[in-house]
TORLUM-821155 format. One line per field, with one value per atom (N, C-alpha, C): x, y, z; residue number from 1. Coordinates in nm, 4 decimals. Each point is the difference from the previous one (the first is absolute). Example, Ala and Ser with C-alpha at 12.3 -4.5 7.8 and 13.67 -1.06 7.14 Angstrom:
px = (1.3190_-0.0890_0.0900_-0.0350_0.0820_-0.0770)
py = (-0.5690_0.1190_0.1200_0.1050_0.1190_0.1090)
pz = (0.7800_0.0000_0.0000_-0.0720_0.0060_0.0730)
n = (1_1_1_2_2_2)
% end
This chain:
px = (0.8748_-0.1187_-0.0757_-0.1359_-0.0711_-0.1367_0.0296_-0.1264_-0.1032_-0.0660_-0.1782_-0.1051_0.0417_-0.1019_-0.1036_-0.1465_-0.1125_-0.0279_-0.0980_-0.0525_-0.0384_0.0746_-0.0303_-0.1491_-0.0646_-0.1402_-0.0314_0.0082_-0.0193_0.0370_0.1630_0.0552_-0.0249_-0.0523_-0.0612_-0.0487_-0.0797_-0.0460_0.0552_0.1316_0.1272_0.1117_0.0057_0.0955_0.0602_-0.0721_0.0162_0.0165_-0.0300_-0.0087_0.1485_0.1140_0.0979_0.1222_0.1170_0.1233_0.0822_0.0439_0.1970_-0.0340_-0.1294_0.0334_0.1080_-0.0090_0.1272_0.0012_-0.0076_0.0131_-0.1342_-0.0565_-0.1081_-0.0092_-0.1244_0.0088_-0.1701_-0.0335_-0.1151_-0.0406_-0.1137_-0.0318_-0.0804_-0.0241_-0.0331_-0.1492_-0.0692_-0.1505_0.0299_0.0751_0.0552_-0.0200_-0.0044_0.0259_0.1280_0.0155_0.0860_0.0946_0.1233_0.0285_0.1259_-0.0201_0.0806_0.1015_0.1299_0.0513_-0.0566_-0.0431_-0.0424_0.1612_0.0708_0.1282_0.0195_-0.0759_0.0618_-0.1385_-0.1207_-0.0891_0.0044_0.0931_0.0481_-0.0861_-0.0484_-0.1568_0.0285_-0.0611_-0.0173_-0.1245_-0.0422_-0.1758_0.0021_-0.0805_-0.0726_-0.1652_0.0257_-0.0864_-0.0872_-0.1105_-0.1250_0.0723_-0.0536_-0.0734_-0.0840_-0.0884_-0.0336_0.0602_0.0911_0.0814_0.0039_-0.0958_-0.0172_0.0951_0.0487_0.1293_-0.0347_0.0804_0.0100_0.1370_0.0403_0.1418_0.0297_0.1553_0.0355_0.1085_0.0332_0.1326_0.0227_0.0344_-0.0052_0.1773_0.0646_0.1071_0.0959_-0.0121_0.0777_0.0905_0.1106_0.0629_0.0762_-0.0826_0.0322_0.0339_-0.1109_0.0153_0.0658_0.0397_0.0453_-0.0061_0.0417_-0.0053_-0.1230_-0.0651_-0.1343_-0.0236_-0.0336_-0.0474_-0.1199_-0.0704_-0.1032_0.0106_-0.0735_0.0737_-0.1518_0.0276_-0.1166_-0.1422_0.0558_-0.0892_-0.0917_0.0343_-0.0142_0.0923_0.1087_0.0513_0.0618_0.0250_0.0498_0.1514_0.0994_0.1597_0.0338_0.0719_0.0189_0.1547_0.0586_0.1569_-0.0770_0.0161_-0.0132_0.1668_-0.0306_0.1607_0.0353_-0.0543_0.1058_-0.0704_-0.0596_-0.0224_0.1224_0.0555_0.1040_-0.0465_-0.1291_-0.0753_-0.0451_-0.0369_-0.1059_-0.1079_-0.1188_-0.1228_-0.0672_-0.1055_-0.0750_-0.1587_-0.0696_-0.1457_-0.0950_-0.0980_-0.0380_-0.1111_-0.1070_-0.0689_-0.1031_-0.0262_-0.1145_0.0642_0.1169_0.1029_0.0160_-0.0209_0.1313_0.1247_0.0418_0.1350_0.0213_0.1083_0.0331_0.1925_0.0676_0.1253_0.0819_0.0776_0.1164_0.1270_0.1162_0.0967_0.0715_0.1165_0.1032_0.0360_-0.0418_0.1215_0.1090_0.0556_0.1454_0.0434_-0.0813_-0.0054_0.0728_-0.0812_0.0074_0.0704_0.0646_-0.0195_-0.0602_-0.0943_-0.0843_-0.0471_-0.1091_-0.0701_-0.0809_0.0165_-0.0329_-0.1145_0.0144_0.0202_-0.0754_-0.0991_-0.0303_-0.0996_0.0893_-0.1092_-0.0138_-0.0627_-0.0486_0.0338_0.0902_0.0720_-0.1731_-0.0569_-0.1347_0.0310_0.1137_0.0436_0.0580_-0.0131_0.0041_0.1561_0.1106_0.1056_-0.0081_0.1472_-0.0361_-0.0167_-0.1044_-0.0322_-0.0774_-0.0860_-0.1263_-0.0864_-0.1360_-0.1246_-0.0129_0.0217_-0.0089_0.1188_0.0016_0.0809_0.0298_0.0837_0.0580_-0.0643_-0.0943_-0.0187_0.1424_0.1036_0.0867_-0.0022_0.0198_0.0315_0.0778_0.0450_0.0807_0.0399_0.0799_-0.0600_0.1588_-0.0046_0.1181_0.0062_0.1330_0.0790_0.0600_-0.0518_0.0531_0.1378_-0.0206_0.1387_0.0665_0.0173_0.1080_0.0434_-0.0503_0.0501_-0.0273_-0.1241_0.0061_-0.1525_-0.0633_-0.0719_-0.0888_-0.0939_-0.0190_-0.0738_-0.0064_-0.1128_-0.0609_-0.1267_-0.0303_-0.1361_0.0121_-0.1018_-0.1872_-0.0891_-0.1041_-0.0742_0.0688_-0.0129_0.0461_0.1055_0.0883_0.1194_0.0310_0.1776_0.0943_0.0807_0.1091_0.0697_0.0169_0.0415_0.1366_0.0321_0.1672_-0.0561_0.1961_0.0502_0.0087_-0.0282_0.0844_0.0245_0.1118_0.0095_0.1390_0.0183_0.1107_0.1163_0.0365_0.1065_0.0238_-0.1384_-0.0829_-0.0474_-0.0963_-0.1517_0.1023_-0.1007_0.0037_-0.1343_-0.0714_-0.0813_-0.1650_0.0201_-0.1074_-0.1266_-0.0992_-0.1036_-0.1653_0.0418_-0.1362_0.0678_-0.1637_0.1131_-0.1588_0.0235_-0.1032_0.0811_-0.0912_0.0612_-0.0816_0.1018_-0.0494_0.0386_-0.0574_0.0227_0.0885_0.1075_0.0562_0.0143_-0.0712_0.0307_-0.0787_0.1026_-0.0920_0.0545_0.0578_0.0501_-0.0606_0.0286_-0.0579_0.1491_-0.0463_0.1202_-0.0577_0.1154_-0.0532_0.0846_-0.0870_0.0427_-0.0146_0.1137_0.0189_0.0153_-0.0790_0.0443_0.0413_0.1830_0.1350_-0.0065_-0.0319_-0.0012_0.1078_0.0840_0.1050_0.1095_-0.0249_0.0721_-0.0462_-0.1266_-0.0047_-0.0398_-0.0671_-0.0462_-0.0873_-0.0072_-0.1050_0.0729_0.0092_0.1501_-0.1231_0.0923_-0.1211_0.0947_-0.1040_0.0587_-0.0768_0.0091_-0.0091_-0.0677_-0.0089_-0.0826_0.0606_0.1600_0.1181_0.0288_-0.0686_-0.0114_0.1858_0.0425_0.1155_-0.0436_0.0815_0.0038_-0.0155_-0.0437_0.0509_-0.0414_-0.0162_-0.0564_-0.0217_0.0284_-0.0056_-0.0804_-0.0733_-0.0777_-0.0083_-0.0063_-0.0237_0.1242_0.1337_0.1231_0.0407_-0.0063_0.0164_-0.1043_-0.1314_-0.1045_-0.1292_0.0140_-0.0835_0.0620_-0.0913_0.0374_-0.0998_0.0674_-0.0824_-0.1198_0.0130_-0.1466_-0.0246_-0.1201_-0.0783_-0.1496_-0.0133_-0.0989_0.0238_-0.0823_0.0367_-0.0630_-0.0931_-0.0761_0.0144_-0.0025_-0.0169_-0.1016_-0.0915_-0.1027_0.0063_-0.1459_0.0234_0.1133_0.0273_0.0294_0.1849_0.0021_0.1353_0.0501_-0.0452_-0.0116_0.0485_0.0849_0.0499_-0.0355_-0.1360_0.0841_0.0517_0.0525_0.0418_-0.0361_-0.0393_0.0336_0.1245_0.0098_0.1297_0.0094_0.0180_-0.0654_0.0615_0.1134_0.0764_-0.0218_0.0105_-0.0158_-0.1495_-0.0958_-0.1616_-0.0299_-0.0010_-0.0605_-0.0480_-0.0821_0.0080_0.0624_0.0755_0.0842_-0.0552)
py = (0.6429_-0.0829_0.0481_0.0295_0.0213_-0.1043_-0.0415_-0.0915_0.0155_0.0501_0.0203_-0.1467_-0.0144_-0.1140_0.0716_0.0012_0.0268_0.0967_0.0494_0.1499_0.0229_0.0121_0.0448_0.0698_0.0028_0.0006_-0.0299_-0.0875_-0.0478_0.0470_0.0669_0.0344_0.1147_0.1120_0.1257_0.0559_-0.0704_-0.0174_0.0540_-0.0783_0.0463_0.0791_0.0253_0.0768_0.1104_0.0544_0.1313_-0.0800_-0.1494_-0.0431_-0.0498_-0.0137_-0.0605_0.1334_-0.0591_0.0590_-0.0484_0.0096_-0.0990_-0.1269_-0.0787_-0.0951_-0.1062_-0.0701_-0.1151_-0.1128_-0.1500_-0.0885_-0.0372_-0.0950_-0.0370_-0.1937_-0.0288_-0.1423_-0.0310_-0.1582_-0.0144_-0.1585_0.0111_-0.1371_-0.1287_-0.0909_-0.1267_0.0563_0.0829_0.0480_0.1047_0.0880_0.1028_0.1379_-0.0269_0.1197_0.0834_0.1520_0.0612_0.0377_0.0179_0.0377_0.1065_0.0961_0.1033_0.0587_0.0047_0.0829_0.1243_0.0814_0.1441_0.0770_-0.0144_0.0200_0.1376_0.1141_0.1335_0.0029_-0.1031_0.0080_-0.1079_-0.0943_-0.0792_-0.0952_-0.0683_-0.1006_-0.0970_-0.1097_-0.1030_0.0082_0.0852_-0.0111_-0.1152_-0.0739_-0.1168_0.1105_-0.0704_0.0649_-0.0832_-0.0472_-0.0855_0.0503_-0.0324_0.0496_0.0734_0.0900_0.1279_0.0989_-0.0140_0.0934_0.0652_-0.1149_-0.0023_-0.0157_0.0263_-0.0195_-0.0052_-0.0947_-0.0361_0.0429_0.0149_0.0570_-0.1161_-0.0473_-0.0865_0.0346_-0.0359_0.0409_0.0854_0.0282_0.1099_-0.0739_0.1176_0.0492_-0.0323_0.0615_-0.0341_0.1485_0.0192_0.0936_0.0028_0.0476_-0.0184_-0.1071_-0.0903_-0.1587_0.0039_-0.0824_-0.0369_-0.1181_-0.1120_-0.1114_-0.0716_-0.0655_-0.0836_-0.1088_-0.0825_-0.1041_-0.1262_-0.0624_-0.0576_-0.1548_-0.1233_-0.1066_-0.0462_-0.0843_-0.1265_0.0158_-0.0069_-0.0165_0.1411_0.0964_0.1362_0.0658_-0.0889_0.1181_0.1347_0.1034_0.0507_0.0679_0.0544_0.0016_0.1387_0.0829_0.0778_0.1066_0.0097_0.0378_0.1890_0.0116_0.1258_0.0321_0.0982_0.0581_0.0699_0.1239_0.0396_-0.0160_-0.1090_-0.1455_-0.0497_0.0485_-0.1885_-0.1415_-0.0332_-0.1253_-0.0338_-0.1104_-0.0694_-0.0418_0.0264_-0.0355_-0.0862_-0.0974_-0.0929_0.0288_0.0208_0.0147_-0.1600_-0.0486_-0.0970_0.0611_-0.0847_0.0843_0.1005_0.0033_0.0549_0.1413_0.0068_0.1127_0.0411_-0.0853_-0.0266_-0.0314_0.0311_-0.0376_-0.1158_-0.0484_-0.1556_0.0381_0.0771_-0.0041_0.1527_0.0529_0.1021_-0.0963_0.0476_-0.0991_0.1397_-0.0385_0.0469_0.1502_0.1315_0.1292_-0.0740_0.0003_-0.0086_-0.1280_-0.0450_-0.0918_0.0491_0.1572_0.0622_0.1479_0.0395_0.1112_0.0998_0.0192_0.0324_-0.1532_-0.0508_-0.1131_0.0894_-0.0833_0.0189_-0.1156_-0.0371_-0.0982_-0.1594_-0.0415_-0.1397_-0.0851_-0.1314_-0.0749_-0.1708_-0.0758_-0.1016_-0.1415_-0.1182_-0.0339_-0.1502_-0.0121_-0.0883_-0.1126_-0.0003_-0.1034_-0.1156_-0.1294_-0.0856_-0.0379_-0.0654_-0.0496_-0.1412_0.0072_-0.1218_-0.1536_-0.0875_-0.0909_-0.0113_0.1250_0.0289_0.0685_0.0039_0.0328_0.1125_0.0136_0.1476_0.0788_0.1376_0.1297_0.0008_0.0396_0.0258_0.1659_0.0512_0.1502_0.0595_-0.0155_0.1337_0.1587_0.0379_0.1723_0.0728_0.0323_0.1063_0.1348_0.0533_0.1356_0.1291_0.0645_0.0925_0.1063_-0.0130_0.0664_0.0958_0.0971_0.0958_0.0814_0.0320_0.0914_-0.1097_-0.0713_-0.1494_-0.0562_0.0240_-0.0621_-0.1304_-0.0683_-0.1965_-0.0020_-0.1016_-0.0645_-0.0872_0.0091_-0.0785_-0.1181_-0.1114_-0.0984_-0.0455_-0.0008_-0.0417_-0.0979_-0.0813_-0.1009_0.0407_-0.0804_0.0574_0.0233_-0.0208_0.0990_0.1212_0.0201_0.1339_0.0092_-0.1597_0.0178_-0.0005_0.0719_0.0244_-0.0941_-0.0786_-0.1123_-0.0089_0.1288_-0.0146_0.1697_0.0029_0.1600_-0.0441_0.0740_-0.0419_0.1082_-0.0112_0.0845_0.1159_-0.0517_0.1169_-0.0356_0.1466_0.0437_-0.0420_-0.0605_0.0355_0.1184_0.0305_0.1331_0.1014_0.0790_0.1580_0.0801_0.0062_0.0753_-0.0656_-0.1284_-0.0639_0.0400_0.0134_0.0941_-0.1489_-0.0441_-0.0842_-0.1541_-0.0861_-0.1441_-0.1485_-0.0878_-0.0692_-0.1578_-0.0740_-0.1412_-0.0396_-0.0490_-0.0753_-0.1724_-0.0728_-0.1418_0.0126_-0.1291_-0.0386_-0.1125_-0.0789_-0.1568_-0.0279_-0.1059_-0.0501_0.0869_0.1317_0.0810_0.1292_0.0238_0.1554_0.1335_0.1150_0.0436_0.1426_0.0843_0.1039_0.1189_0.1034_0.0933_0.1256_0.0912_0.1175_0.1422_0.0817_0.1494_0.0531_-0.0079_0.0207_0.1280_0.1169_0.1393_0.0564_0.0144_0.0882_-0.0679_-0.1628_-0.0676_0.0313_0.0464_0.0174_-0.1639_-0.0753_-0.0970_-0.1059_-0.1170_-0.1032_-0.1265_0.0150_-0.0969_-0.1677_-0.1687_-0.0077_-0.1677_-0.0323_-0.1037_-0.1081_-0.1454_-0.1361_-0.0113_-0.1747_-0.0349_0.0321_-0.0660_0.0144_0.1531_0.1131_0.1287_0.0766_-0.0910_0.0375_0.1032_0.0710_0.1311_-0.1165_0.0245_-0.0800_0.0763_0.1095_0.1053_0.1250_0.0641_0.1733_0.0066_0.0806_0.0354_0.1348_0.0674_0.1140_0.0992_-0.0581_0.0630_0.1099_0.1170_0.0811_0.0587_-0.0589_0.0315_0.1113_-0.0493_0.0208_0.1318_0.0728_0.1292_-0.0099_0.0127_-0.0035_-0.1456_-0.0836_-0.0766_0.0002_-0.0169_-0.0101_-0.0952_-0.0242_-0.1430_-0.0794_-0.1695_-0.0627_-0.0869_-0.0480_-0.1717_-0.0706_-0.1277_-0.0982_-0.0947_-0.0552_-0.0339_-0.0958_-0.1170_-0.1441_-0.0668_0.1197_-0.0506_0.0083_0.0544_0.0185_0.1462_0.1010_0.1673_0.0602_0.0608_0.1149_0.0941_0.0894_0.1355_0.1112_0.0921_0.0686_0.1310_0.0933_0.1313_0.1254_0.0312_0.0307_0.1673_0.0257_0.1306_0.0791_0.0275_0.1508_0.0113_-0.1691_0.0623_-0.0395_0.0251_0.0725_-0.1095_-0.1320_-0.0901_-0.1451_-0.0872_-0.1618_-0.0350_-0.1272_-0.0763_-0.1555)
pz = (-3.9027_0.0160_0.1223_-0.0077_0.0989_0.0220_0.1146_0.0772_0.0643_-0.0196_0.1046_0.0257_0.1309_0.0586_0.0084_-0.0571_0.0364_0.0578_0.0034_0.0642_0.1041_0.1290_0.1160_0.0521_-0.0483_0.0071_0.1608_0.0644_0.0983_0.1378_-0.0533_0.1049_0.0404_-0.1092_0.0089_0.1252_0.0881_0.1185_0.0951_-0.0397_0.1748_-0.1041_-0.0728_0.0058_0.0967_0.0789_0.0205_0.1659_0.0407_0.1284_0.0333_-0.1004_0.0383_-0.0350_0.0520_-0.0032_0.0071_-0.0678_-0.0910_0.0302_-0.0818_0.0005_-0.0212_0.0064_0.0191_-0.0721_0.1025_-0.0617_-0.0253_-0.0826_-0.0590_0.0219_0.0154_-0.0109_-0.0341_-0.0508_-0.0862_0.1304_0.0695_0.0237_-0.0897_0.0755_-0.1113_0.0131_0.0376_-0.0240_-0.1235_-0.0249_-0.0690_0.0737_0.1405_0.0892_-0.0401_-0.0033_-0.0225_0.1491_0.0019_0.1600_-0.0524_0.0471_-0.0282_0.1273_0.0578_0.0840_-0.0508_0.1226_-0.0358_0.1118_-0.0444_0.0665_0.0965_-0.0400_0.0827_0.0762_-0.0483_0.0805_0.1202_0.0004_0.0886_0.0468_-0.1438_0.0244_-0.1180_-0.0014_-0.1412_-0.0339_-0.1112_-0.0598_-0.0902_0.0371_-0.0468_-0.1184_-0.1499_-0.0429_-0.0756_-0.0419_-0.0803_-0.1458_-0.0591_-0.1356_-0.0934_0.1386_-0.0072_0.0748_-0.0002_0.1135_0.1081_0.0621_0.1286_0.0789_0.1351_0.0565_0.1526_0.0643_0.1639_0.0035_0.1362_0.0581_0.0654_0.0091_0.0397_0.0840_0.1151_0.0468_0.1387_0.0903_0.0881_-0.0026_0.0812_0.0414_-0.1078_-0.1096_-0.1179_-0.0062_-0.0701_-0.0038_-0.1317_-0.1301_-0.1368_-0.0605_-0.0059_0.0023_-0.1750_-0.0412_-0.1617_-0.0616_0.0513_-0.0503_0.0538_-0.1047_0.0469_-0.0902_0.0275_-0.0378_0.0657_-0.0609_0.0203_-0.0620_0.1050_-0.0325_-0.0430_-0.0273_-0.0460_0.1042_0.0998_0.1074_0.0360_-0.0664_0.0548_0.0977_0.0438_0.1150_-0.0894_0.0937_-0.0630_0.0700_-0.0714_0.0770_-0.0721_0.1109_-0.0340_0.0291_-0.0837_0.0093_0.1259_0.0983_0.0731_-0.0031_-0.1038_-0.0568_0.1327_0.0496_0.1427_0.0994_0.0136_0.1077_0.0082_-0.0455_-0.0426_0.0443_-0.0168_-0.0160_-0.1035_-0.0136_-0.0639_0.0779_-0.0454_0.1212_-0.1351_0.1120_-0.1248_0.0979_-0.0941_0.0379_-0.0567_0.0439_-0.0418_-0.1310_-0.0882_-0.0675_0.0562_0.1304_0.0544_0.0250_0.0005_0.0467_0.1144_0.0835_0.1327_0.0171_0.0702_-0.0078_0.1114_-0.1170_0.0569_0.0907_-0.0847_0.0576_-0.0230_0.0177_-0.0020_0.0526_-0.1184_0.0343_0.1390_0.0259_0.0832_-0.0937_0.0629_-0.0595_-0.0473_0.0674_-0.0215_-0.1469_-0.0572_-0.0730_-0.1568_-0.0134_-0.1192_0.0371_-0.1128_-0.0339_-0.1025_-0.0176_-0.1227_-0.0642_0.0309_-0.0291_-0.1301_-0.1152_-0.1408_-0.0496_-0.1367_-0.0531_0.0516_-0.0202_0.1196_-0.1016_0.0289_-0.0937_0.0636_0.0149_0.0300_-0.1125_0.0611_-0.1038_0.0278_-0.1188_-0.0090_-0.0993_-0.0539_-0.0710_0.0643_0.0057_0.0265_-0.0106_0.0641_-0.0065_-0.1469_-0.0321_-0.1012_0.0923_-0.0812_0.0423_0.1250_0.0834_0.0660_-0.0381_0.0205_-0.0320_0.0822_0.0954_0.1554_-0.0081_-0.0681_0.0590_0.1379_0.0405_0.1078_0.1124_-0.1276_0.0817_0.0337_-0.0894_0.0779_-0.0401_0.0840_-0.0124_-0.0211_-0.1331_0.0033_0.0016_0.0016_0.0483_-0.0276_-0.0793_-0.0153_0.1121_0.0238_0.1067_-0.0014_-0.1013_-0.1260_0.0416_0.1627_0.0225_0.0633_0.0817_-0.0313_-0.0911_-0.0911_-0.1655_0.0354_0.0283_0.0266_-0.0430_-0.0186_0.0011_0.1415_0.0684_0.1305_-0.0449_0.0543_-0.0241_0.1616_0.0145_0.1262_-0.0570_0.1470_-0.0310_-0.0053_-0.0580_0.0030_0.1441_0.1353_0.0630_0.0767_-0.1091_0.0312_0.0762_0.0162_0.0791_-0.1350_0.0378_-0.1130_-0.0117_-0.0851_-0.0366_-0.1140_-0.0733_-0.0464_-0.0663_-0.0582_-0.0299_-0.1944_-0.0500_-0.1533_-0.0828_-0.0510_-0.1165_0.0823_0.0980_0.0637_-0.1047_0.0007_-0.1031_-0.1675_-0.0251_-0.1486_-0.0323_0.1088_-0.0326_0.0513_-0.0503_0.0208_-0.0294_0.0962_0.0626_-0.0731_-0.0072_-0.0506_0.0190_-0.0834_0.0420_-0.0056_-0.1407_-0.0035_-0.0397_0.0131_0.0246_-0.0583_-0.0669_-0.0416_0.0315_-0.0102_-0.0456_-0.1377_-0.0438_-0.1460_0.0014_-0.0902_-0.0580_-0.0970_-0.0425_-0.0795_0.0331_-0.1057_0.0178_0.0999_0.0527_0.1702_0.1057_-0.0157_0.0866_0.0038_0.1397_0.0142_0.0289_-0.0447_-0.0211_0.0758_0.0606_0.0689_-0.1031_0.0132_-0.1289_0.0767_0.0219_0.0793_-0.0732_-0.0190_-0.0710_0.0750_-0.0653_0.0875_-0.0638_0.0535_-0.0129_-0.0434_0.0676_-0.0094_-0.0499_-0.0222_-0.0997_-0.1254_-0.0269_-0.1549_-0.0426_0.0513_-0.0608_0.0671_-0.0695_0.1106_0.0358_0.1278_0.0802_0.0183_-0.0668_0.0051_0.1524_0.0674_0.1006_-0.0184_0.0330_-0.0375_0.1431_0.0029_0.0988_0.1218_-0.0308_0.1082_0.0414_-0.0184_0.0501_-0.1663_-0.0617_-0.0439_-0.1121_-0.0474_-0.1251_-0.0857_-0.0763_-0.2152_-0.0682_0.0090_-0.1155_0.0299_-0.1036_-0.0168_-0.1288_0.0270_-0.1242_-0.0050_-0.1679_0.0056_0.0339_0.0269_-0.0152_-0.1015_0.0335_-0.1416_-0.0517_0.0367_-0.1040_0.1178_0.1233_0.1323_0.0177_0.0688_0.1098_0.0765_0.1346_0.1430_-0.0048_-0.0603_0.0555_0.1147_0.0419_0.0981_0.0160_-0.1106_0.0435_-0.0926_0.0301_-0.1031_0.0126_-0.0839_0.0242_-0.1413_0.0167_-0.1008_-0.0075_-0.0862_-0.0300_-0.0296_-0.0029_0.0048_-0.1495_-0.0916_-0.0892_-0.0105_0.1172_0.0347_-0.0905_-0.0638_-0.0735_0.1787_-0.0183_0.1198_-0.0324_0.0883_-0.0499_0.1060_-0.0746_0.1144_0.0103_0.1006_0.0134_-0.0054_-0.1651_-0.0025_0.0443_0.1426_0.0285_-0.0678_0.0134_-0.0789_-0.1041_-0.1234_-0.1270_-0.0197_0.0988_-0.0439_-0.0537_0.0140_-0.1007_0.0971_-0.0701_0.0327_-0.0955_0.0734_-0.1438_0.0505)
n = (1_1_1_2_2_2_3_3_3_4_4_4_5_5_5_6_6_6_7_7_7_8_8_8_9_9_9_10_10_10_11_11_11_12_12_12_13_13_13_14_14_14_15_15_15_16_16_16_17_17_17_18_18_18_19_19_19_20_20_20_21_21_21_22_22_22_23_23_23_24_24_24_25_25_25_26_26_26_27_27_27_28_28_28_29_29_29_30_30_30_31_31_31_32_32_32_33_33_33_34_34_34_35_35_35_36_36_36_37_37_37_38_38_38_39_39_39_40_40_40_41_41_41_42_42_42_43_43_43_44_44_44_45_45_45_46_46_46_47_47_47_48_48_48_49_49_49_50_50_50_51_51_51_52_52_52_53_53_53_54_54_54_55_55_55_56_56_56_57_57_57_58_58_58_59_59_59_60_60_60_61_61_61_62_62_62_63_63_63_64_64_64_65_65_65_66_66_66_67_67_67_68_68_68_69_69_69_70_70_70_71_71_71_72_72_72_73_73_73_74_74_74_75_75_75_76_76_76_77_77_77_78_78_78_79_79_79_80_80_80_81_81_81_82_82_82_83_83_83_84_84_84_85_85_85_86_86_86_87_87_87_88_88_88_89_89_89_90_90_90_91_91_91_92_92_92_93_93_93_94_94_94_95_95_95_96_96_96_97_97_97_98_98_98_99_99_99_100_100_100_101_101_101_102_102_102_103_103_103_104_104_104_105_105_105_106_106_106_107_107_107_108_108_108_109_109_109_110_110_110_111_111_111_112_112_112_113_113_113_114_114_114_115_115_115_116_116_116_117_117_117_118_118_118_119_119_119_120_120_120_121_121_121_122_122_122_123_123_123_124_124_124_125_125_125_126_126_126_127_127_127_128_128_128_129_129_129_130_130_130_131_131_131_132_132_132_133_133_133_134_134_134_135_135_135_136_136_136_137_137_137_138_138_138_139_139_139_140_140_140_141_141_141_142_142_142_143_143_143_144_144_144_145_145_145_146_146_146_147_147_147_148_148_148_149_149_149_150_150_150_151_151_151_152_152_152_153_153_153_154_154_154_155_155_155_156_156_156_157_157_157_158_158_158_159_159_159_160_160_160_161_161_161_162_162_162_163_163_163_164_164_164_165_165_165_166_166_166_167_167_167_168_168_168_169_169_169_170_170_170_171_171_171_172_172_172_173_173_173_174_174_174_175_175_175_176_176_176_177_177_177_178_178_178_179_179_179_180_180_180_181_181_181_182_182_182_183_183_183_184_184_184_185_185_185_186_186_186_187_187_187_188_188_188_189_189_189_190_190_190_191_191_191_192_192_192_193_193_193_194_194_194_195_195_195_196_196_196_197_197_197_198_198_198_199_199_199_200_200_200_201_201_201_202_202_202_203_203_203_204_204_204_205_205_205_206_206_206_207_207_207_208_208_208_209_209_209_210_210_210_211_211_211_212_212_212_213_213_213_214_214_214_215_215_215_216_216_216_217_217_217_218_218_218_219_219_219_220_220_220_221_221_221)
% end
């Protein structure tokens, strides 16, 4: 089976302006934000493929993500940080070096706890050569460890809904599958056991559909 989303038409523009891109994220305007990773910047791009640079002292950034509000967060893979820029693209924070080793993977948990109306803003963030998971608060103190001696070399990471719960969903790499954790930070699920090689990203959609990046065997599932 082969899938083609639409015709890149747009992006034509920059092709030739980026290098090994990375992670990708969509704002609530439909701003595009791309890690430009070996170029060591976040391009923010329109819809005519226009593009602003986002970022100074980045060092092959990878994981990114963008919240409701516009901020935007960004896994700086050999940073070993996470830095959060506001929408104007300043920067608001850099956590502690020593926090990460190879910072991956980063996503913003915007779902609401059961029985409240207000998300919490937490941050999570893969720790890819620690094998853990970080969570820090929405203003960047590290606030707990998860997933030690589950993961293996976790690369990308989403939260999804089920029910009145929110669930954190990890592409456990070198496990070969998608490791998945509860509110209480606990394992209850493996997905993709047997069937996965190497994942590396993974989001799930309001309808609760996972999908994943199944890198080795060349496909989305």
């Amino acid at each position: 089976v082969r899938v083609q989303i639409g015709n890149p038409k747009l992006l034509l523009s920059i092709r030739d302006k980026l290098l090994h891109p990375d992670g990708i994220a969509v704002d609530e305007e439909g701003y595009i934000y791309v890690a430009d990773r070996n170029n060591d910047v976040i391009k923010k791009l329109d819809h005519q493929g226009n593009y602003i640079t986002i970022g100074s002292k980045l060092n092959k950034p990878e994981g990114l993500c963008v919240d409701k509000q516009g901020n935007i967060y960004v896994g700086n893979r050999n940073g070993d940080e996470l830095v959060k820029y506001n929408s104007n693209g300043e920067e608001i924070f850099r956590t502690t070096r020593m926090s990460f080793n190879k910072a991956t993977g980063i996503t913003v948990d915007e779902i609401p706890p059961a029985g409240q109306t207000q998300a919490t803003g937490e941050i999570w963030a893969c720790d890819r050569n620690n094998d853990r998971v970080l969570m820090f608060k929405p203003t960047g103190e590290l606030e707990l460890v998860m997933g030690m001696g589950d993961l293996n070399k976790p690369e990308g990471i989403c939260t999804g809904k089920g029910g009145n719960f929110s669930y954190i969903y990890v592409a456990d790499r070198n496990n070969d599958r998608i490791t998945v954790f509860d509110q209480s930070r606990r394992k209850i699920d493996e997905i993709g056991v047997g069937k996965l090689n190497k994942p590396e990203g993974v989001y799930v959609d309001n309808d609760g559909c996972i999908l994943v990046a199944d890198t080795n065997n060349n496909r989305l599932v």
